[in-house]
C-alpha positions as CSV (number, residue, x, y, z in Angstrom):
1,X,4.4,-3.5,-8.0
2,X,1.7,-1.8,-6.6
3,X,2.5,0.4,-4.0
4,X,3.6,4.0,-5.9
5,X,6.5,4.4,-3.5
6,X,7.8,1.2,-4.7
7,X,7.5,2.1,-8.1
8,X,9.0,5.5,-7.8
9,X,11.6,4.6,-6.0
10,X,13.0,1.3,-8.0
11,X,11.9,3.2,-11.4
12,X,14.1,6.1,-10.0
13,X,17.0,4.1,-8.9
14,X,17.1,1.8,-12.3
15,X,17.0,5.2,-14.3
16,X,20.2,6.5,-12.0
17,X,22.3,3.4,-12.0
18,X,22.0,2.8,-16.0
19,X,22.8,6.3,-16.3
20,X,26.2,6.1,-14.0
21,X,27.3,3.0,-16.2
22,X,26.0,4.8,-19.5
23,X,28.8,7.4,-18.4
24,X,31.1,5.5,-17.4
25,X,31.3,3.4,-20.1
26,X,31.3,6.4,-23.2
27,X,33.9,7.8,-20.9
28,X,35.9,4.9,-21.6
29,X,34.4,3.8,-25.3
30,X,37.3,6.1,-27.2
31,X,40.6,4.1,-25.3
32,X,39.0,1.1,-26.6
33,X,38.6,2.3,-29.9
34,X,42.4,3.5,-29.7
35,X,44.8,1.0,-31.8
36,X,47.7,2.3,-30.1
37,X,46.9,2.4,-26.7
38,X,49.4,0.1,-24.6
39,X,46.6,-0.5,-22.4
40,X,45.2,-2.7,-25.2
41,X,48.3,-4.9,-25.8
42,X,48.0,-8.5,-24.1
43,X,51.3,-8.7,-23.0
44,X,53.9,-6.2,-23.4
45,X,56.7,-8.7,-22.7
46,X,55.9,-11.0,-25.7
47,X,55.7,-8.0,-28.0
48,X,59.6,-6.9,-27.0
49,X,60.1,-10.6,-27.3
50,X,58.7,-10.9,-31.1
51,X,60.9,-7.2,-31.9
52,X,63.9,-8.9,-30.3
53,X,63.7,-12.5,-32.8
54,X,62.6,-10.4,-35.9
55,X,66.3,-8.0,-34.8
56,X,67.7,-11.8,-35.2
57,X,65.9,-12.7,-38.3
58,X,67.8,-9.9,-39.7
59,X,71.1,-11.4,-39.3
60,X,70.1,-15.0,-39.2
61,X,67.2,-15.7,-41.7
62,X,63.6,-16.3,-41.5
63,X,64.7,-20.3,-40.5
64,X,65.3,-18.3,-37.1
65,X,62.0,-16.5,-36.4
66,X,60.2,-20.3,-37.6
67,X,62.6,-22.4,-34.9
68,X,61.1,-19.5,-32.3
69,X,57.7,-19.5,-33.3
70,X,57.7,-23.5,-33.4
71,X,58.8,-23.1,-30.1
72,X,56.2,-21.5,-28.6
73,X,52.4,-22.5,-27.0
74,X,49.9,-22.7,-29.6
75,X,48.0,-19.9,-28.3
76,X,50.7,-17.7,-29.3
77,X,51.3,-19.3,-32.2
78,X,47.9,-18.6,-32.9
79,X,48.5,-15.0,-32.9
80,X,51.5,-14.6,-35.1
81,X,51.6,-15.2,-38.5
82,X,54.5,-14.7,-40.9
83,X,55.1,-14.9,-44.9
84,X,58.2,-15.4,-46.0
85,X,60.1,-14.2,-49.6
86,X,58.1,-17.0,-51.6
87,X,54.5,-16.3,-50.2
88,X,54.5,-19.2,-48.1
89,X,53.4,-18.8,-44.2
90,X,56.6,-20.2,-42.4
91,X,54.5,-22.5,-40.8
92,X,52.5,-23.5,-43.8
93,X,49.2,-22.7,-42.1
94,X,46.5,-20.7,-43.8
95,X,46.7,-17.4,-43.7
96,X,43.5,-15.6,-42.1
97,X,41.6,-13.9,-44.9
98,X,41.1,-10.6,-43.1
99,X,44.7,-10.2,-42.0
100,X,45.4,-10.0,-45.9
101,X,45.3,-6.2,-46.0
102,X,48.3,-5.5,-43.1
103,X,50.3,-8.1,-44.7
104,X,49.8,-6.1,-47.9
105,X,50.7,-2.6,-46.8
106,X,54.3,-4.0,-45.8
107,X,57.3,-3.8,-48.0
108,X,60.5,-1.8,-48.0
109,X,59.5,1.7,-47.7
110,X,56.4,1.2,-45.0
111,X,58.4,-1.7,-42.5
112,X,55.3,-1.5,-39.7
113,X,52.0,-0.9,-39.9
114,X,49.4,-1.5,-37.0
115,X,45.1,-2.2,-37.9
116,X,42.6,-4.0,-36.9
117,X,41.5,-7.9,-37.0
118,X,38.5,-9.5,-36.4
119,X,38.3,-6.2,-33.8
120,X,41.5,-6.8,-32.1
121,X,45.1,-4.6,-32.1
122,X,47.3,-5.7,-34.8
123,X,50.9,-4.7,-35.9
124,X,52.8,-5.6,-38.8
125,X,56.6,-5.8,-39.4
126,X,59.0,-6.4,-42.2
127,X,62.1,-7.9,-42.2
128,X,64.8,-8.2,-44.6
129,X,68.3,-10.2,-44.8
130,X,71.1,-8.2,-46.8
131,X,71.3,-11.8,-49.0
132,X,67.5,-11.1,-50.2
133,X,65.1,-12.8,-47.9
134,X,62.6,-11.3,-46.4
135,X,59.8,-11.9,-44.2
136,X,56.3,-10.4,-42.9
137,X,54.9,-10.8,-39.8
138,X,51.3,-10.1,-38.4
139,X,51.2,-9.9,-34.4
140,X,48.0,-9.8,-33.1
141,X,48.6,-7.6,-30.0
142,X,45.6,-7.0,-27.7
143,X,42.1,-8.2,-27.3
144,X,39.2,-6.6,-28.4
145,X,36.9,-3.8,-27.7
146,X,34.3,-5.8,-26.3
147,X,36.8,-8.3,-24.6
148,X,38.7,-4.6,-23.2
149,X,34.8,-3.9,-21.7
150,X,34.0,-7.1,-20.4
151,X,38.0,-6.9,-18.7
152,X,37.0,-3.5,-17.4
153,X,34.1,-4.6,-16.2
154,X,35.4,-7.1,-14.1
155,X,38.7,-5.4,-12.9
156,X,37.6,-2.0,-12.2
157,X,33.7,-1.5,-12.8
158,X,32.0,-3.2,-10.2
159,X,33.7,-1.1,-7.5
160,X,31.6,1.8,-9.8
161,X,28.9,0.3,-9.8
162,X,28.4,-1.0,-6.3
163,X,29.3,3.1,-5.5
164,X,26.7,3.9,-8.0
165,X,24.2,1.5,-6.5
166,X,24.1,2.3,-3.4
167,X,24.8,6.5,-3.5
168,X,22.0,6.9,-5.9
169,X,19.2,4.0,-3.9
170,X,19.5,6.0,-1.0
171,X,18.9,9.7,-3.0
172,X,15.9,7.6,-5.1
173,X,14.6,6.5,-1.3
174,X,14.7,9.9,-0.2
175,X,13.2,11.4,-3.2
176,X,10.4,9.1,-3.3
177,X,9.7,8.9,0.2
178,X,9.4,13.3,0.0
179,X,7.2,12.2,-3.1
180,X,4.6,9.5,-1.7
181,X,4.2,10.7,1.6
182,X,1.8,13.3,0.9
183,X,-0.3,10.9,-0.9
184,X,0.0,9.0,2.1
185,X,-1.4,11.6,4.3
186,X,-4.0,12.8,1.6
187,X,-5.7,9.0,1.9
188,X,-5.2,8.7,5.6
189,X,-7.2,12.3,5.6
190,X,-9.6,10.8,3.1
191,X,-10.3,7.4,4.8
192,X,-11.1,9.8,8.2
193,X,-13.4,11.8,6.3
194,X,-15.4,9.0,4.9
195,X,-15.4,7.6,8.4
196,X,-17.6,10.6,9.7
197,X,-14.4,12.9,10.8
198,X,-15.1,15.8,9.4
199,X,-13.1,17.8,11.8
200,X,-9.3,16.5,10.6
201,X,-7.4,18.8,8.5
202,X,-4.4,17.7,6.1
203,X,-2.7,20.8,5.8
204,X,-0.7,20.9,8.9
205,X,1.2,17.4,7.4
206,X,1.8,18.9,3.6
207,X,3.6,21.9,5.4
208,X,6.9,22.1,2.9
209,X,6.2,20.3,0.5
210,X,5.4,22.6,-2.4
211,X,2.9,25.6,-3.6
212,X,1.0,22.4,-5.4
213,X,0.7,20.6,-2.8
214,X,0.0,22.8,-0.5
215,X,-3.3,24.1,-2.4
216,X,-4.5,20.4,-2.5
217,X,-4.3,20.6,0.6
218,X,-6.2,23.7,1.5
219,X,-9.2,22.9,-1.1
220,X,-9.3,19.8,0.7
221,X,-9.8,21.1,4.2
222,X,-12.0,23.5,2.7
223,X,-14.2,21.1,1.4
224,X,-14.4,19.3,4.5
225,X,-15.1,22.1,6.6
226,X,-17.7,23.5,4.5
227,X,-19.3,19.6,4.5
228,X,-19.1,19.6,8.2
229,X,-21.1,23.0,8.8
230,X,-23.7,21.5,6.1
231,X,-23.9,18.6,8.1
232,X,-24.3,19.8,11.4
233,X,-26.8,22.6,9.7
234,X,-29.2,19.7,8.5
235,X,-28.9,18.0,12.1
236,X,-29.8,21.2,13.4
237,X,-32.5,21.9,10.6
238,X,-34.2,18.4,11.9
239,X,-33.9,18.9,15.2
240,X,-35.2,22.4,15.1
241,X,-38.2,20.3,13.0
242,X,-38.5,17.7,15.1
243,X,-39.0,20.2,18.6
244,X,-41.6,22.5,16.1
245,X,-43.7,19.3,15.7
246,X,-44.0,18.3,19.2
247,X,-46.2,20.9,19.4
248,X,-48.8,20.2,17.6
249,X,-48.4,16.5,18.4
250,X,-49.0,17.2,22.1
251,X,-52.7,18.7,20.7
252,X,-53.2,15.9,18.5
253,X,-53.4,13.1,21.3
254,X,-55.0,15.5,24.0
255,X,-57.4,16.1,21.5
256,X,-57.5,11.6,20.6
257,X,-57.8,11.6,24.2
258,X,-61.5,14.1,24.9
259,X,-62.8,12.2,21.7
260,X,-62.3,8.6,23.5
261,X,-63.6,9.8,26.8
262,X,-67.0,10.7,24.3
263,X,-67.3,6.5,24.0
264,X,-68.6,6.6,20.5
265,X,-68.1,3.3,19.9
266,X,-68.2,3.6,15.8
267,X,-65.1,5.7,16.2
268,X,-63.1,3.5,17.5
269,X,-61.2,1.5,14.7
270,X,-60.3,5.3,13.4
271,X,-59.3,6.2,16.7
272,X,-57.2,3.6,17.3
273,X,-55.4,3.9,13.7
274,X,-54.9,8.0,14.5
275,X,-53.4,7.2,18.2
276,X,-50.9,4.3,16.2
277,X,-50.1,7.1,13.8
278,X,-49.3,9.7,16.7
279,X,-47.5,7.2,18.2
280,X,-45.7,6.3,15.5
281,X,-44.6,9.9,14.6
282,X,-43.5,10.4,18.6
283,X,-41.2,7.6,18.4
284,X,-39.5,8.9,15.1
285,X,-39.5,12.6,17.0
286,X,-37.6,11.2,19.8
287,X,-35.0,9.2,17.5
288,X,-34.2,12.0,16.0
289,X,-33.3,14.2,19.2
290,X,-31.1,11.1,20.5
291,X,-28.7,11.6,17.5
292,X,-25.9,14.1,18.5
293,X,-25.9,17.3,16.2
294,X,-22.2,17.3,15.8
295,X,-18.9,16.2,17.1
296,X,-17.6,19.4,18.1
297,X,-18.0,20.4,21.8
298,X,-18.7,17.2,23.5
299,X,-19.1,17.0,27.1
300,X,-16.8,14.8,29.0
301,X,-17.4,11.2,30.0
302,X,-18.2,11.7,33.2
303,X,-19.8,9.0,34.7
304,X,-18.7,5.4,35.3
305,X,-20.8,2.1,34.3
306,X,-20.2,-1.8,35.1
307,X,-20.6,-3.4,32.2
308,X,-21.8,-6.6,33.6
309,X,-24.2,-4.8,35.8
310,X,-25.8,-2.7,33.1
311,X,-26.2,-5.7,30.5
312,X,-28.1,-8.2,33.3
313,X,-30.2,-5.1,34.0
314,X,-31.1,-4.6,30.2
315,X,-31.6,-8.5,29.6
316,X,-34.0,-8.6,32.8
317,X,-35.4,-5.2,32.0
318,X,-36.3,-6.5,28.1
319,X,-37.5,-9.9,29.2
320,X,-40.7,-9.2,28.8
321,X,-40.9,-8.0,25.7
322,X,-38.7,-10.5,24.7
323,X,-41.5,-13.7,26.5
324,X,-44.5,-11.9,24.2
325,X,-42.3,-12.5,21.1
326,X,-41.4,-16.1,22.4
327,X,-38.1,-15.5,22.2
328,X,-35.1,-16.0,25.1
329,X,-32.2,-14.2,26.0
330,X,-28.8,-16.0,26.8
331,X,-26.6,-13.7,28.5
332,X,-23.1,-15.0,29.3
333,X,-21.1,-12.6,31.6
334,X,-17.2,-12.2,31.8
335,X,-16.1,-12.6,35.6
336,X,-14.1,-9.9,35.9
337,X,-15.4,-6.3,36.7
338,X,-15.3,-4.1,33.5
339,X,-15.9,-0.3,34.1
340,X,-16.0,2.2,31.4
341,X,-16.7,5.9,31.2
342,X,-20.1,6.9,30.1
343,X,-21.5,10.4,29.9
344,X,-25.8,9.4,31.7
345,X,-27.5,7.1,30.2
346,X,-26.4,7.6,26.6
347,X,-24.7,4.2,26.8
348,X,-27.1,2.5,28.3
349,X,-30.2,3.5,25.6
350,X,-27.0,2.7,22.6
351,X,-27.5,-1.1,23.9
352,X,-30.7,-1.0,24.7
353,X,-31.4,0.1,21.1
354,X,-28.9,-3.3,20.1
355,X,-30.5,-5.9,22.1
356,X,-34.5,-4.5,21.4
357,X,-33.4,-4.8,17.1
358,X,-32.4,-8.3,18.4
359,X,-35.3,-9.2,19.8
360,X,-37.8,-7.6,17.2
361,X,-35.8,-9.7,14.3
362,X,-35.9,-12.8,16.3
363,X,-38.8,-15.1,15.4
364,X,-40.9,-16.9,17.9
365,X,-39.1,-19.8,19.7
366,X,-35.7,-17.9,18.6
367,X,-32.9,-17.0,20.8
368,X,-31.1,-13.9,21.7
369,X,-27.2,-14.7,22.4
370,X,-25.4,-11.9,24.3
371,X,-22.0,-11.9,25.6
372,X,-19.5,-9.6,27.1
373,X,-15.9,-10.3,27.6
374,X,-12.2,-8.4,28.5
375,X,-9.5,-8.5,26.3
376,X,-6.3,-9.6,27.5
377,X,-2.9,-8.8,25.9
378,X,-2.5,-10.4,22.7
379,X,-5.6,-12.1,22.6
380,X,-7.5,-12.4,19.2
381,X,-11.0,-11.0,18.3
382,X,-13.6,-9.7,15.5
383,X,-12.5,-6.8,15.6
384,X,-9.2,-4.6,15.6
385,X,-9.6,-2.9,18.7
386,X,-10.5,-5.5,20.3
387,X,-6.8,-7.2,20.2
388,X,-5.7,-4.5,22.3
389,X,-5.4,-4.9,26.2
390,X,-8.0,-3.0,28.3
391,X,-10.9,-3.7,26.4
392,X,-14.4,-5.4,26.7
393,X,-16.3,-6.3,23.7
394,X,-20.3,-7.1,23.6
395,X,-21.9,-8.9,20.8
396,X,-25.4,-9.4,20.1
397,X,-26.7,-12.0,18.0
398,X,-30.3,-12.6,16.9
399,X,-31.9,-15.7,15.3
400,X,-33.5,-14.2,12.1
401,X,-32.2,-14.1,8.5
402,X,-29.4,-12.0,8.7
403,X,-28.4,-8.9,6.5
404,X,-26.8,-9.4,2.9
405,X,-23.0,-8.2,2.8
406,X,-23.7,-5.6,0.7
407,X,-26.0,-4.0,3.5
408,X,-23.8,-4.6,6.7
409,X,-22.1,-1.1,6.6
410,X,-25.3,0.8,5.0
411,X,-27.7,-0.5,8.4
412,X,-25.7,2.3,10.7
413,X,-27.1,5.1,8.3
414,X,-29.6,7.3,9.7
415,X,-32.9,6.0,8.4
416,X,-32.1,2.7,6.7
417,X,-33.4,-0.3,6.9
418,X,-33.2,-3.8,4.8
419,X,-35.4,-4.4,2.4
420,X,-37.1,-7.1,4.9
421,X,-37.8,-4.4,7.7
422,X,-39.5,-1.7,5.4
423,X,-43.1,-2.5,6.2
424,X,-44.2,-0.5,9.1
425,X,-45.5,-3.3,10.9
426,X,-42.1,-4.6,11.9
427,X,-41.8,-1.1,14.0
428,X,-38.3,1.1,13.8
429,X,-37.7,3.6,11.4
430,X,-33.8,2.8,10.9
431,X,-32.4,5.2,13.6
432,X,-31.5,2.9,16.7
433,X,-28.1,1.4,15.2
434,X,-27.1,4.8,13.9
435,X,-27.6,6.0,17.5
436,X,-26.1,3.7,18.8
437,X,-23.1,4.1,16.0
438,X,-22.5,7.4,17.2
439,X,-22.7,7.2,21.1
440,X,-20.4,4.3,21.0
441,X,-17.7,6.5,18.6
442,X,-18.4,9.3,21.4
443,X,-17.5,6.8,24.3
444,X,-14.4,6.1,21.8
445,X,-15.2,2.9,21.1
446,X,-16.1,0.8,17.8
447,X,-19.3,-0.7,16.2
448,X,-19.9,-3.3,13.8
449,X,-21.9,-5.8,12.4
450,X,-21.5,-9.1,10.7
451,X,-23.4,-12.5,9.4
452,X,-23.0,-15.2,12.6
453,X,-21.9,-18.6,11.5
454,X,-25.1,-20.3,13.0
455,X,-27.2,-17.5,11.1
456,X,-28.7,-14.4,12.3
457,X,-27.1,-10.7,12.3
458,X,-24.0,-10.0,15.2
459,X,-23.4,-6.5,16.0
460,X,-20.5,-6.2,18.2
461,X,-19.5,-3.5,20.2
462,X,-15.7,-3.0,21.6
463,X,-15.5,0.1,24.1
464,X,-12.5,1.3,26.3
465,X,-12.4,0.2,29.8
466,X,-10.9,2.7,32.3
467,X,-7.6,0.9,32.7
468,X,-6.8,2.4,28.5
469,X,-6.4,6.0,30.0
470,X,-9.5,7.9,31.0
């Protein structure tokens, strides 16, 4: 088993119930153990009966107690056992070997005696006639010890037991529902933080549930609070960077600019290479003031988009850059009208940023497949959001290679990229789908990407229509 609530709580209840029966039975071990206790005898009646036949042995003679004994079922015959004057068992059976020591401790002066044989209550009587004969017997009385528990067990215990079972399974549910449920909360607070929610505190949900506890809890929200400000200080830290180098960009390309008005020919390879490089670190500049520099304080989704609408425009607005690469776009529209709530054009440069990483890893005479559909209640999709009513869900799918599995999550970190889209040549710097990650968490939607079937890499995108509550 293993979930630790399962374990605690079965381990818990197994402890509890052997511990009831453990009781109950030492409880009960020393009347088993008790020769005399009537509670052990297997029938009360046929003990008065053998008393009453030995009372008429005494007047009549042994031959009496052997015409009684003949007379009864073998399985009480089995239990009674008598010697006459002469040795001889009445019966002429063989007499038991261990019932050889009661037989021996009766004679005149000690006329009953009670022990034990093969575990089971015996008593022993002697008989004498005033002519001379006399005569022994050996009752085996009860059953034993482990006979008495197994009797016990099936008369009275179970109603223990089942008592037992179920008083101590619901104090073992309780107990190790108080115990897992922290855990519980400590990985749903964990899972959040790895998924970029730095802002959720566990502390709230451990209330009451112990001075231990309740520090784990507080060193955990500390740490998390003290990664958010570090993260939203290096955002910051590049940003404030990133505006600093504008600067001297700007007088970098008005200064590429006089030199190409000059028309020295010999210059120009250099001056193209020095105008690629300012281009280059422009783009990356920019990329980095699209990312958000926290979570905290977001402005409201104010504005409202068709997504239909805003696709056909990107596909037609990308088309041709998408005809120089030799490569065509399908776009395949939902009929229905699907508005969600945007904040500008954040959205709109989120998928622009999608389909143009489409269209770069496309080679020539590939295809660009891009959808857009609305869920419907119950329906079934690639994602989990996306089975939820009130819904529409893009995908994107280009005609390269793909990504390895191993890379699929790693693609929406800021600056990575695949080892086959390192060399410069292939343009990005491995910002665009982390942009794109975080305006589409802002518009409280979800992002992913996965290996199409036909080949190529799919990034879907599943956002809230206004019908879900905004």
């Amino acid at each position: 088993m293993r979930s630790l609530f399962g374990r605690i709580f079965f381990g818990a209840w197994l402890t509890a119930v052997i511990m009831v029966l453990a009781a109950v039975y030492i409880t009960h071990i020393r009347e088993f153990d008790n020769t005399e206790q009537r509670d052990r005898l297997e029938g009360f009646e046929l003990f008065r009966e053998v008393r009453r036949n030995l009372g008429m042995t005494r007047r009549y003679g042994p031959e009496h107690f052997r015409r009684w004994l003949q007379q009864q079922p073998e399985e009480t015959r089995q239990r009674i056992y008598a010697i006459d004057g002469y040795g001889q068992e009445i019966l002429q059976r063989p007499i038991p070997r261990n019932m050889a020591s009661l037989f021996g401790k009766l004679n005149y002066r000690n006329r009953e005696a009670t022990g034990l044989i093969d575990s089971k209550p015996s008593i022993g009587f002697f008989a004498h006639r005033r002519g001379g004969d006399t005569l022994r017997v050996v009752f085996i009385a009860g059953k034993s010890k482990e006979e008495l528990v197994l009797r016990f067990i099936v008369r009275n215990f179970w109603q223990i037991l089942l008592l037992a079972t179920l008083a101590s399974g619901l104090a073992c549910y309780l107990l190790a529902r108080y115990l897992s449920k922290p855990l519980d909360n400590l990985r749903l607070a964990t899972r959040r933080v790895a998924a970029g929610d730095l802002s959720y505190r566990v502390t709230p949900s451990l209330h009451g549930h112990g001075r231990e506890l309740g520090e784990l809890a507080a060193d955990f929200d500390s740490m998390t609070a003290q990664l958010q400000e570090s993260m939203a200080e290096q955002r910051r830290l590049i940003k404030d960077v990133s505006h600093e180098l504008r600067s001297p960009l700007a007088r970098l390309q008005v200064a590429l600019a006089i030199a190409r008005q000059k028309n020295i020919q010999a210059l120009d390879p250099e001056l193209d290479k020095i105008g690629k490089a300012a281009d280059y670190l422009e783009d990356i500049i920019a990329d980095i003031l699209s990312l958000p520099v926290s979570g905290d304080g977001q402005r409201p989704l104010d504005d409202v988009v068709e997504m239909n609408s805003l696709l056909s425009a990107l596909c037609d607005e990308l088309k041709d850059e998408a005809n120089h690469k030799q490569v065509t776009i399908d776009l395949r529209q939902d009929d229905a009208e699907l508005l969600v709530a945007t904040r500008g054009s954040s959205l709109t440069a989120a998928l622009e940023n999608i389909l143009r990483n489409a269209i770069k890893y496309s080679p020539a005479g590939g295809q660009v497949a891009v959808s857009i559909r609305g869920t419907e209640a119950n329906s079934t999709a690639k994602t989990s959001d996306a089975s939820e009513p009130g819904h529409c869900q893009i995908q994107v799918t280009d005609a390269g290679n793909g990504v390895p599995d191993s890379e699929l999550q790693a693609i929406f970190r800021p600056f990575y990229r695949t080892d086959e889209a390192r060399s410069r040549e292939s343009g990005g710097f491995g910002l665009g789908l982390a942009i794109a990650q975080r305006t589409v968490a802002e518009h409280r939607g979800n992002i992913e990407a996965f290996n199409a079937k036909s080949g190529g890499l799919t990034v879907s995108v599943t956002l809230p229509t206004l019908d879900d509550g905004f």
